[in-house]
C-alpha positions in Angstrom: 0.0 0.0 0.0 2.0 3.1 -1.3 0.9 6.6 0.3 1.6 9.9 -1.0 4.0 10.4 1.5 7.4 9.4 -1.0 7.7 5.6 -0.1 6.3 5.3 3.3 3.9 1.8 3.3 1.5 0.5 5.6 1.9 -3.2 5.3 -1.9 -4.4 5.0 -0.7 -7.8 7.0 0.8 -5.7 10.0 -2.3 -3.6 10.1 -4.4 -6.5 10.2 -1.9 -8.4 12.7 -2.6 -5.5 14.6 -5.9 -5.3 14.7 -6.4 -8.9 15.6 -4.5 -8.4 18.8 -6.1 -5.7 19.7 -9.4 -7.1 18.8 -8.7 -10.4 21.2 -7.3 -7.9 23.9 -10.5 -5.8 23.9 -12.6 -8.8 24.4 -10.3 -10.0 27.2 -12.0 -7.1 29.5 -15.8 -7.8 28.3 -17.8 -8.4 31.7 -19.7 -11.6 32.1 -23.2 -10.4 30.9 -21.9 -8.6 27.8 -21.0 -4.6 29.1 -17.5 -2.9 29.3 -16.3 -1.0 32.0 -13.0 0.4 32.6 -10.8 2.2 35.6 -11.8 5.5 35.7 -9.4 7.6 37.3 -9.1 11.5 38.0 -6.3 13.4 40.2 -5.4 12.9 44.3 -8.0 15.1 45.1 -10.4 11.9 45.1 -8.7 9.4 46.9 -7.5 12.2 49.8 -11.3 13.0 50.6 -11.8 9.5 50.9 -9.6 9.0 53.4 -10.4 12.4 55.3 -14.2 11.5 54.9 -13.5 8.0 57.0 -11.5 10.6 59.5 -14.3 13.0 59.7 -16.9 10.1 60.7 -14.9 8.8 63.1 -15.1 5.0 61.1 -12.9 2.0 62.3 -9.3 2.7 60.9 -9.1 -0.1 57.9 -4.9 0.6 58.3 -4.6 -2.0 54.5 -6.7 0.2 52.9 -5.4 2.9 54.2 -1.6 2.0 53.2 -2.5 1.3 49.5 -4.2 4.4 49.4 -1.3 6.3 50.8 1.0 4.4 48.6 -1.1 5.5 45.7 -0.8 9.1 47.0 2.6 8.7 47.3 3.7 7.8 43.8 1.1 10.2 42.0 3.5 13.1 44.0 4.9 15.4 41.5 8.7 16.5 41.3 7.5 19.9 42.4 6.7 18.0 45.3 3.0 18.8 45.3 0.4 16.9 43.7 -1.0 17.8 39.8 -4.2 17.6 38.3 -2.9 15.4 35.4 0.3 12.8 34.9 3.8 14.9 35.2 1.5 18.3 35.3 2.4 21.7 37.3 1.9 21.7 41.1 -2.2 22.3 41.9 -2.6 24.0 45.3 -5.8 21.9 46.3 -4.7 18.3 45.5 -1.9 19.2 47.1 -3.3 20.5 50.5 -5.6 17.5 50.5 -3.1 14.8 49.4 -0.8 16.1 52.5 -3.7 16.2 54.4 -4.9 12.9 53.7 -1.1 11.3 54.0 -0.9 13.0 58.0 -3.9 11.7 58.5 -2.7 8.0 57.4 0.0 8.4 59.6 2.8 9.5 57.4 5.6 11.8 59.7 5.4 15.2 58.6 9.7 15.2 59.0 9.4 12.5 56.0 11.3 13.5 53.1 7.5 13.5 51.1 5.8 15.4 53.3 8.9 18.1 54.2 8.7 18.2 50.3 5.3 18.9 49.9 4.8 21.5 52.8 7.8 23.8 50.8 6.6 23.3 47.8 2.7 24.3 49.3 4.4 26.8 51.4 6.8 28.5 48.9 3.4 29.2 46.9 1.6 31.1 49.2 0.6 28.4 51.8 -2.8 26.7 51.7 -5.0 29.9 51.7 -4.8 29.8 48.4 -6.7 26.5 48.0 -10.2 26.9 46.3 -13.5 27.1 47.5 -14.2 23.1 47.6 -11.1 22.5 49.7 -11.7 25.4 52.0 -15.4 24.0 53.2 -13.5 21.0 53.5 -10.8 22.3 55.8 -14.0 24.8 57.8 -15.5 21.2 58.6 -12.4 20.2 59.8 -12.0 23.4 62.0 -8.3 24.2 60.0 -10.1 27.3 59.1 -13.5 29.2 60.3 -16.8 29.4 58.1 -15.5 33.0 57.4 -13.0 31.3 54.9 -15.7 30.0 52.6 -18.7 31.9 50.7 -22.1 32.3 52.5 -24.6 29.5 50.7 -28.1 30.2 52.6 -30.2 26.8 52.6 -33.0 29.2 52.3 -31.3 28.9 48.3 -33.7 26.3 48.0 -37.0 28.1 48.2 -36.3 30.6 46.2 -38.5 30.7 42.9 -37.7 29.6 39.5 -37.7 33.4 38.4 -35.2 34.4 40.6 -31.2 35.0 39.5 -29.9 32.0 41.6 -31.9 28.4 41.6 -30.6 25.7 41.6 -32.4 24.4 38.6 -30.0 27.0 36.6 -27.0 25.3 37.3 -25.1 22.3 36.1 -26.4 18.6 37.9 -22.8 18.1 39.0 -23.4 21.4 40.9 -26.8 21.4 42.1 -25.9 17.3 43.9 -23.1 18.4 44.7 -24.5 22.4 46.5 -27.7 20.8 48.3 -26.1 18.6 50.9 -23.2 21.2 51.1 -25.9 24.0 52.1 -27.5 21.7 54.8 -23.7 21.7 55.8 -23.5 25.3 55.6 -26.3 25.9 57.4 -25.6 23.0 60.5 -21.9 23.8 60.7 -21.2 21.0 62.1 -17.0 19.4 63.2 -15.7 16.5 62.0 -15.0 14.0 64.5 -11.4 13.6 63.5 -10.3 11.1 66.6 -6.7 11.7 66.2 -6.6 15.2 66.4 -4.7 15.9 62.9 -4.7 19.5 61.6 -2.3 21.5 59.1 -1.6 24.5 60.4 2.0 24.5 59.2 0.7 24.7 55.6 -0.3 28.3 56.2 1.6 31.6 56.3 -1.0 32.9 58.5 -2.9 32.4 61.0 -5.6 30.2 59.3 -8.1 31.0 61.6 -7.3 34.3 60.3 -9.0 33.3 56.8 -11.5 35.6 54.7 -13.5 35.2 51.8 -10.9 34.6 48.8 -9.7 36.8 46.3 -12.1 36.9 42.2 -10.8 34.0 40.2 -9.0 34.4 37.1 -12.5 33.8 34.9 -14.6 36.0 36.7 -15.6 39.5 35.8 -14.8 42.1 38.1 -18.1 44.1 38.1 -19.9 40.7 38.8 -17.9 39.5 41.4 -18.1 42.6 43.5 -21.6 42.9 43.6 -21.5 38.9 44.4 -19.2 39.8 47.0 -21.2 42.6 48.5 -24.7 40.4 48.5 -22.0 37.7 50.7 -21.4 40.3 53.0 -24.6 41.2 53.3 -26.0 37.6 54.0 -22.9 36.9 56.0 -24.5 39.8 58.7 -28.2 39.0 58.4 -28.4 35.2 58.1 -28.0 34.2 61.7 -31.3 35.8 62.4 -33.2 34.1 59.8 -36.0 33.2 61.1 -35.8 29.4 62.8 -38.7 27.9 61.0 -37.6 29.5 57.0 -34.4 27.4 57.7 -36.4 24.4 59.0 -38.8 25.1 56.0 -35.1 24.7 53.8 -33.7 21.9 55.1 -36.7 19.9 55.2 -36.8 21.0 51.0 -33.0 19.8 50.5 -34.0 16.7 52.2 -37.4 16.0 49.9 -34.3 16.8 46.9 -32.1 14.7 48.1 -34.1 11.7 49.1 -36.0 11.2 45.6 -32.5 11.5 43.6 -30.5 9.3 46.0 -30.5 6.4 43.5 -29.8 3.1 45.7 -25.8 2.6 46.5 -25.2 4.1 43.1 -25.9 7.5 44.9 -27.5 11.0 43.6 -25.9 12.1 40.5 -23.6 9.1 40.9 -20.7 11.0 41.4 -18.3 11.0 44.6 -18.9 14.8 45.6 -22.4 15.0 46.4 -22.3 11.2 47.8 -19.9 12.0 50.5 -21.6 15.7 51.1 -24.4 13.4 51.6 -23.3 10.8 54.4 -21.9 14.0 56.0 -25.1 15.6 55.7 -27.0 12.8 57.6 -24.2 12.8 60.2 -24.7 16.6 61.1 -28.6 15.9 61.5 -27.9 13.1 63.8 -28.3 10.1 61.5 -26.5 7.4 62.8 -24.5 5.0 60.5 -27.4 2.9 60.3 -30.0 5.1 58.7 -30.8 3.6 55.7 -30.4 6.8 53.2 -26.6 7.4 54.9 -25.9 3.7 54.8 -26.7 2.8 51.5 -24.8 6.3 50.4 -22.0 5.2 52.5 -22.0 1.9 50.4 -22.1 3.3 47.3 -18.9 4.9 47.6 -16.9 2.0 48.2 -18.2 0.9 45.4 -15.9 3.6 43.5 -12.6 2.0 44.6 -10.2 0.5 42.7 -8.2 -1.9 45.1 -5.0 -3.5 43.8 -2.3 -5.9 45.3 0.1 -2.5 46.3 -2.2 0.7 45.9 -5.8 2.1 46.1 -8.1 4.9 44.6 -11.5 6.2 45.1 -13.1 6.7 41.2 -15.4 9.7 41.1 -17.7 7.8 39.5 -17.9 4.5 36.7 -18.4 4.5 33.0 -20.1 2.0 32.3 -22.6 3.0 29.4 -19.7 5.1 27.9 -17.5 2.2 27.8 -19.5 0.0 26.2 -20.8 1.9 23.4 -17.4 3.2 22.5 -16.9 -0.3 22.5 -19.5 -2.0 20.2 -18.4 1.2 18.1 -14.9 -0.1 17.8 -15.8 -3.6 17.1 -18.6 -2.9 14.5 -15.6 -1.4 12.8 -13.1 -4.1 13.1 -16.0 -6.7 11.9 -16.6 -10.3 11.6 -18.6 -12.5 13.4 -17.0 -12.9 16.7 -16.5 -9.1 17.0 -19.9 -8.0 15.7 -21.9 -10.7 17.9 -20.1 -9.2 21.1 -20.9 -5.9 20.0 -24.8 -7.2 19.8 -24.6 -8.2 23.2 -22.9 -5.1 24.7 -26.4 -3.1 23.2 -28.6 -5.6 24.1 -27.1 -4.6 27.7 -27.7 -1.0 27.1 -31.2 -1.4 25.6 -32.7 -1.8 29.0 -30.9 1.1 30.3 -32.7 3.5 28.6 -34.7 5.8 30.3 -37.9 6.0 29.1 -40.5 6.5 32.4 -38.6 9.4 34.8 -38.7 13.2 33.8 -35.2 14.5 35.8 -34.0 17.7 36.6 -33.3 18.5 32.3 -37.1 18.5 32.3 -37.9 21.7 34.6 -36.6 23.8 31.4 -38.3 20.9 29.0 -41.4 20.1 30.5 -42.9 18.8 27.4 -39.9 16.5 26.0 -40.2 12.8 26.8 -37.5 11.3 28.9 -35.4 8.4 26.0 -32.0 8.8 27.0 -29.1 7.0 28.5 -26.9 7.9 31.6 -23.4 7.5 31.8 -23.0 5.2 35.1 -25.4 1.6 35.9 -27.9 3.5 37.4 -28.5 7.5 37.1 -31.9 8.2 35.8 -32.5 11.7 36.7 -29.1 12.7 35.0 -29.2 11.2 31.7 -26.6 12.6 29.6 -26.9 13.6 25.5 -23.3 12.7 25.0 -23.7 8.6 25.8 -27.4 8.8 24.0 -26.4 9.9 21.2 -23.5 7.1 20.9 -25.7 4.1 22.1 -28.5 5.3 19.3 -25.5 5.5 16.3 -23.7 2.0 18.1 -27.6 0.9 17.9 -28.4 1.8 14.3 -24.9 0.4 12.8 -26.5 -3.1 14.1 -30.0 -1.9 12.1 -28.1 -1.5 9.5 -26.1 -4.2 8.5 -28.5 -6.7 9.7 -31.6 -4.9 9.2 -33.0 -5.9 12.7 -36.0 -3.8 13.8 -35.7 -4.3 18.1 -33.7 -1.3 18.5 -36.0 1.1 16.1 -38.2 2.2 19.6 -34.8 2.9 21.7 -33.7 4.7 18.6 -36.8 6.9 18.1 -36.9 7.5 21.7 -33.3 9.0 22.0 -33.5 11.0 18.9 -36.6 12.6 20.2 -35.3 13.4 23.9 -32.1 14.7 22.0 -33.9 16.7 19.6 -36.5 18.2 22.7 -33.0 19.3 24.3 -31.3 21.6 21.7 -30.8 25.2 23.1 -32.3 28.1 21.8 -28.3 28.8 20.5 -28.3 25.9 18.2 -26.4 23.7 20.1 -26.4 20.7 22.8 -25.2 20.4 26.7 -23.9 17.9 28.3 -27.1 17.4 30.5 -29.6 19.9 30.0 -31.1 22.5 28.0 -30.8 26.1 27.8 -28.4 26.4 31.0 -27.0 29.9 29.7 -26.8 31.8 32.5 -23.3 32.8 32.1 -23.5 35.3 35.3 -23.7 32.6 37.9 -20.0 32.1 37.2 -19.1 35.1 38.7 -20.6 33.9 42.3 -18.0 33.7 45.2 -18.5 29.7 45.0 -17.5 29.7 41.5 -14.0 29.4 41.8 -13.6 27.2 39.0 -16.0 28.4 36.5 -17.6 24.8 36.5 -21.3 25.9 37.7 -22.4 25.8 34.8 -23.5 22.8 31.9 -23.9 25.3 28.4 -23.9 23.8 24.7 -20.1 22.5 23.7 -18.9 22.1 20.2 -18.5 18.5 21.4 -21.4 17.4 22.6 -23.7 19.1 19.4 -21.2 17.6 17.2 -22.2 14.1 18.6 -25.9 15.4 18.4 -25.6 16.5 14.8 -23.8 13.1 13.8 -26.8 11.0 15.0 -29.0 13.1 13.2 -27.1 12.7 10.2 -26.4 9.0 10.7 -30.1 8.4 10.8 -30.4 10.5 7.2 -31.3 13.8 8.4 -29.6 17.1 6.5 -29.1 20.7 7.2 -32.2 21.0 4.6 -34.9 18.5 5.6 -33.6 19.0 9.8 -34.0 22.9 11.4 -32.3 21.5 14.4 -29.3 19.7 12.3 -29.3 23.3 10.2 -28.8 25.3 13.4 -26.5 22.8 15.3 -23.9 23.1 12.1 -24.7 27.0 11.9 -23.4 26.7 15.8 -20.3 25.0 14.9 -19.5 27.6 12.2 -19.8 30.1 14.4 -17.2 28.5 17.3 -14.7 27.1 15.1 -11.7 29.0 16.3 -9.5 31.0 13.3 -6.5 28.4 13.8 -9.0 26.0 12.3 -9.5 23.8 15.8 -13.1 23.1 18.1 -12.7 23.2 21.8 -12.9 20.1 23.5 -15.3 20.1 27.2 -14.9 16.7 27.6 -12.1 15.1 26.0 -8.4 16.8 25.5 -9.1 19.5 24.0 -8.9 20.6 20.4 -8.1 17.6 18.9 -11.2 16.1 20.7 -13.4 18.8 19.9 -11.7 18.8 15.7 -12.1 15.0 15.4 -16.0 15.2 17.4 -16.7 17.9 14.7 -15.2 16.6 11.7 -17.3 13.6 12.2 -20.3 15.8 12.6 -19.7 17.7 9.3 -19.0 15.0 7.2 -22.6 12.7 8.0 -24.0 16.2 7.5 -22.9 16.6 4.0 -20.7 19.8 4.5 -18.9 19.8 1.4 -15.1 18.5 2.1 -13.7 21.9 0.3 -15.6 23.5 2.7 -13.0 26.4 4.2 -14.1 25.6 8.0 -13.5 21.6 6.9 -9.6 22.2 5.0 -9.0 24.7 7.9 -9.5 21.6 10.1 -7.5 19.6 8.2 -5.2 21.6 8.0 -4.7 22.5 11.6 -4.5 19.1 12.5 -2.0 18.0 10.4 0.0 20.9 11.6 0.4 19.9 15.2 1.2 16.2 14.2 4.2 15.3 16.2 7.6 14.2 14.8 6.9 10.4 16.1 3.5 10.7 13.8 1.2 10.7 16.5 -0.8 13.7 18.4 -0.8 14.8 21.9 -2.2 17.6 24.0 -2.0 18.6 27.7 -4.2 20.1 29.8 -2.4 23.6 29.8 -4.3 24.0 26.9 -7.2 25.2 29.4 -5.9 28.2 29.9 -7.6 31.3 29.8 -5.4 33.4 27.8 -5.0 30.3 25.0 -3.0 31.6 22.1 -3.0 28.3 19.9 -1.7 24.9 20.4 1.1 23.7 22.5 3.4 20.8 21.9 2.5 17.9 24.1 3.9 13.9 24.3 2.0 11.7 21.8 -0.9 9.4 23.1 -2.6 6.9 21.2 -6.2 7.9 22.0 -5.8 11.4 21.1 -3.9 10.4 17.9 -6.6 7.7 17.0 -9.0 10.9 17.8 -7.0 12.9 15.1 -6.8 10.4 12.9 -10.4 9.3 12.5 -11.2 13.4 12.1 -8.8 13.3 9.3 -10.2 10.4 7.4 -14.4 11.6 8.6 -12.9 14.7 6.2 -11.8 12.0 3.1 -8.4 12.0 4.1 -7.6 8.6 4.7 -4.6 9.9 1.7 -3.1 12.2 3.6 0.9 11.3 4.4 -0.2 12.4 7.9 -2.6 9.7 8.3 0.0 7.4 7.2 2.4 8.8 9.5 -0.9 7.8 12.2 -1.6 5.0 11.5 2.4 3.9 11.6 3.0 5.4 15.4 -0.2 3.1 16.4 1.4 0.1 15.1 4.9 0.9 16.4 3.7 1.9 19.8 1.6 -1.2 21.0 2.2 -3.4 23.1 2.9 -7.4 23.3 -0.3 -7.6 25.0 -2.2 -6.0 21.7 -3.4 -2.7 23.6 -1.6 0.6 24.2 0.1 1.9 27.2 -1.2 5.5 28.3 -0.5 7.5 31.2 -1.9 10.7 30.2 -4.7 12.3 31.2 -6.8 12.8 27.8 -10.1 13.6 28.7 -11.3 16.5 30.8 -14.2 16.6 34.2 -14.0 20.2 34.5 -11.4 22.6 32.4 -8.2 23.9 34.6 -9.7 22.1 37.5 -10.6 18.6 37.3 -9.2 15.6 34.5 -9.9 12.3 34.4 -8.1 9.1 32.8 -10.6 6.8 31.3 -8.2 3.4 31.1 -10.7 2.1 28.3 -9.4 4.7 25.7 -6.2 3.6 25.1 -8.0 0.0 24.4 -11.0 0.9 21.7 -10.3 4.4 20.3 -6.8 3.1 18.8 -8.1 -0.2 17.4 -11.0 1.9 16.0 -8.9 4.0 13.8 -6.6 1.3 12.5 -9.8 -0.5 11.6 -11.3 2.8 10.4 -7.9 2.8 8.1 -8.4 -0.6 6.9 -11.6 -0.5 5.6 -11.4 2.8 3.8 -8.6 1.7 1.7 -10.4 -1.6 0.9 -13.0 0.7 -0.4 -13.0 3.1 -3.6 -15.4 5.6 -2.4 -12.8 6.7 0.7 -15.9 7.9 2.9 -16.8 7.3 6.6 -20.9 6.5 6.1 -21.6 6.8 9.7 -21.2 9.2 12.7 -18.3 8.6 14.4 
């Protein structure tokens, strides 16, 4: 197979050597009743709040557990001798109070070489006050700082009407599970138990007791935050004498929230924040550890470790659904009958998952949309999510397809519909819900990192428009698909490049795109489709694979930044390039030859990375399953294109 690129071959019995391996590795992980589901791992942050939530309650000291967990802490330390948000990253403030934190707690001697390490590097820049907002409630429950440290969040926030400027319904569901419990917290004030008596006083410059409000974040606008501020001060002076039975009126209304979205040991929003805030919550109210709503919480989040022979982590949540669509999308492109029959059985697993019956929190702003989406964890049905529904419904119509089965066409028809019921007035799609544009909020004290919020991303409505397409809409016969591509004309950045919300970063968000504008039928010699190309192929790296970091957050971007090659985020380019007709192009060559070269005996990749995002500058995460499917995907992808004369992807993604 002779490229264009002078000589360089892809030797169609490597590729397909390959591909077999990774094929048989893939299906190595497949759980007994069909679904996939990898380690999901984010930064320290996690497993240190685990640990200082078992301190906080007081619970039996489990010292193995609490060993591989420090051990875990211990090697994720940075040479900065802090702790980062992402592999080898810069020193972040917050892991790093709560990773030292978490280690005194375990027992670790603050004269160990770690810990003397960490406590310069925390100290050096500008001591522990400058933690944010989540880690300073943290250390006001432990009594390391006063309540004067963190912003004023009145329980009385939950009677407020719909028409006021705060609700909670005009936030993101990561913020509103996360914010209920927390207020009841707020409001309660209660101490953490903490039975030996550890604090961290030497972590400050100050007096932490001397601790006030901190200073606007970088993202915030100044005339917004001050006026925030001021309304803080103002509550800070007149909430105590709220009357007794308003705040008994409020926590009786977080309660009634909390209690219908707390979703068995799976837990509300099935996430670790709100989980813990939870057990916490029921501890402060005088809920002993065998109240069924704390215990069953309390369960849950052992469920999120990962427990190994030497080291231990709390997960902030599973990815189940995700997982194993990705999946069956890999193996319905590797083909044959082993591969596609496994991939039948990973969406007859997902078919029941659907959620079809329970209107959640989306439907407050889309009260006449019928629930038909999927959630991203086993169980989470008030928090469906458009992302995994609109990847189960193309995974689901690939089977239709080529075997021209009719049991999926109702779970089909059902996620088109909720996805199509959620498009913002903008033109594009959230994560979550609809129409969560109010950009203000993220000037509030407690916004800190700019995460309050769940708007459209170029990501997300590119997924959306590539279902629609797959399933033969076009910007002419579809007003949403017209209005979702007019959206992504309007963000595409003049480098050529989409942001990325939830993967790393503009290579996620140019590939998610890509894919989007080619089942759409944007013409290829579109200028915002070669601008694309074009950018892409530009930040190739010399080894002929891509790679991003997670600098690329920053707020003052100025255009791409070098980063170590990573074979999800080069299968992500490469599959962009050939969704554009590329499949050609000496870069994709170049691609597909760095794959090869890089994997392992075992038939998968090794990836330490971080490629995929929770919350920009703030919070990554490290799905393990990407470095198994996305790679195999694009050398399949590869494969099949050149066996073809027509050179174009027909579905999309």
């Amino acid at each position: 197979m002779l490229s264009r690129d002078h000589g360089v071959t892809v030797d169609p019995v490597a590729l397909e050597k390959s591909i077999s391996k990774a094929t048989e590795a893939l299906l190595g992980y497949r759980q007994s009743d069909g679904h996939w589901v990898f380690e999901l791992e984010a930064d320290s942050t996690i497993p240190a709040e685990y640990i200082l939530l078992r301190h906080y309650l007081a619970e039996p000291v489990d010292a193995g557990l609490e060993a591989k967990i420090g051990n875990y802490l211990r090697r994720v330390q940075g040479a900065h001798g802090g702790w980062p948000l992402v592999h080898d990253g810069p020193f972040d403030m917050s892991a790093s109070v709560k990773s030292y934190f978490a280690l005194k707690m375990i027992g670790d001697s603050v004269d160990a070489p770690h810990m003397v390490r960490a406590r310069e590097a925390i100290r050096s820049r500008g001591g522990a006050s400058a933690s944010n907002v989540f880690t300073r409630f943290l250390l006001a429950l432990y009594g390391v700082v006063t309540w004067r440290a963190t912003p004023v969040l009145p329980i009385e926030i939950m009677l407020l009407p719909m028409w006021s400027p705060f609700h909670i319904n005009k936030i993101s569901y990561w913020a509103r599970t996360t914010m209920v419990p927390l207020m009841v917290l707020a409001a309660l004030k209660p101490r953490a138990k903490n039975p030996k008596g550890v604090g961290i006083d030497e972590l400050f410059l100050e007096d932490p007791k001397s601790l006030r409000m901190a200073p606007k974040a970088p993202h915030q606008s100044a005339s917004w935050f001050y006026l925030f501020r001021s309304l803080d001060a103002v509550l800070r002076v007149i909430e105590p004498v709220f009357p007794k039975s308003l705040r008994q009126r409020a926590i009786d209304a977080a309660l009634a929230f909390t209690e219908e979205r707390l979703n068995g040991e799976d837990g509300m929003g099935a996430i670790y924040p709100p989980m813990a805030n939870i057990v916490m919550m029921y501890e402060a109210l005088g809920k002993d550890e065998n109240f069924p709503p704390r215990a069953i919480t309390r369960r849950g989040i052992d469920k999120l470790l990962v427990i190994g022979d030497d080291e231990a982590y709390c997960q902030p949540c599973v990815s189940p659904v995700w997982d194993t669509a990705l999946t069956c999308h890999a193996l319905q492109e590797v083909g044959g009958d082993d591969a596609l029959a496994k991939a039948k059985q990973g969406l007859d697993w997902l078919k029941p998952r659907q959620v079809l019956e329970l209107k959640g929190d989306w439907a407050v702003k889309a009260p006449d949309v019928r629930p038909g989406g999927w959630a991203f964890q086993y169980n989470n049905d008030h928090y469906p999510d458009l992302d995994d529904t609109a990847v189960v419904v193309m995974a689901m119509d690939r089977v239709r397809r080529h075997t021209g089965t009719r049991e999926y066409d109702e779970a089909i028809a059902r996620g088109r519909e909720w996805i199509e019921g959620l498009q913002s007035r903008d033109g594009g799609w959230a994560a979550f819900d609809v129409n969560n544009l109010e950009y203000y909020l993220n000037n509030i004290p407690f916004s800190d990192h700019g995460a309050l919020l769940d708007p459209p991303t170029e990501d997300v409505t590119a997924r959306c428009i590539s279902m629609l397409g797959q399933l033969g809409e076009t910007t002419e016969s579809s007003k949403a698909m017209a209005d979702g591509v007019a959206y992504l004309r309007r963000t595409q950045l003049a480098e050529g490049s989409w942001y990325g919300r939830w993967g790393l970063n503009y290579v996620y968000g140019t590939w998610s795109v890509l894919n989007a504008l080619n089942v759409a039928g944007v013409d290829r010699n579109d200028p915002m489709v070669r601008k694309a190309v074009d950018w892409l192929a530009s930040v190739q790296n010399q080894d002929g694979g891509w790679g991003e970091n997670a600098v690329s957050y920053r707020l003052d971007y100025k255009g791409y930044e070098v980063a170590p090659s990573t074979s999800s985020q080069t299968a992500w380019a490469l599959l962009g390039l050939m969704a554009a007709g590329e499949v050609e192009n000496p870069a994709v060559v170049r691609g597909v030859e760095y794959l090869k070269a890089t994997q392992t005996e075992k038939g998968l990749w090794d990836e330490h990375r971080y490629t995929a995002t929770g919350f920009p500058r703030v919070f990554y995460l490290r799905y393990h399953g990407y470095s198994k499917f996305f790679p195999l995907w694009a050398l399949a992808r590869y494969r099949n294109l050149r066996s073809t004369n027509s050179r174009v992807v027909g579905v999309g993604m």
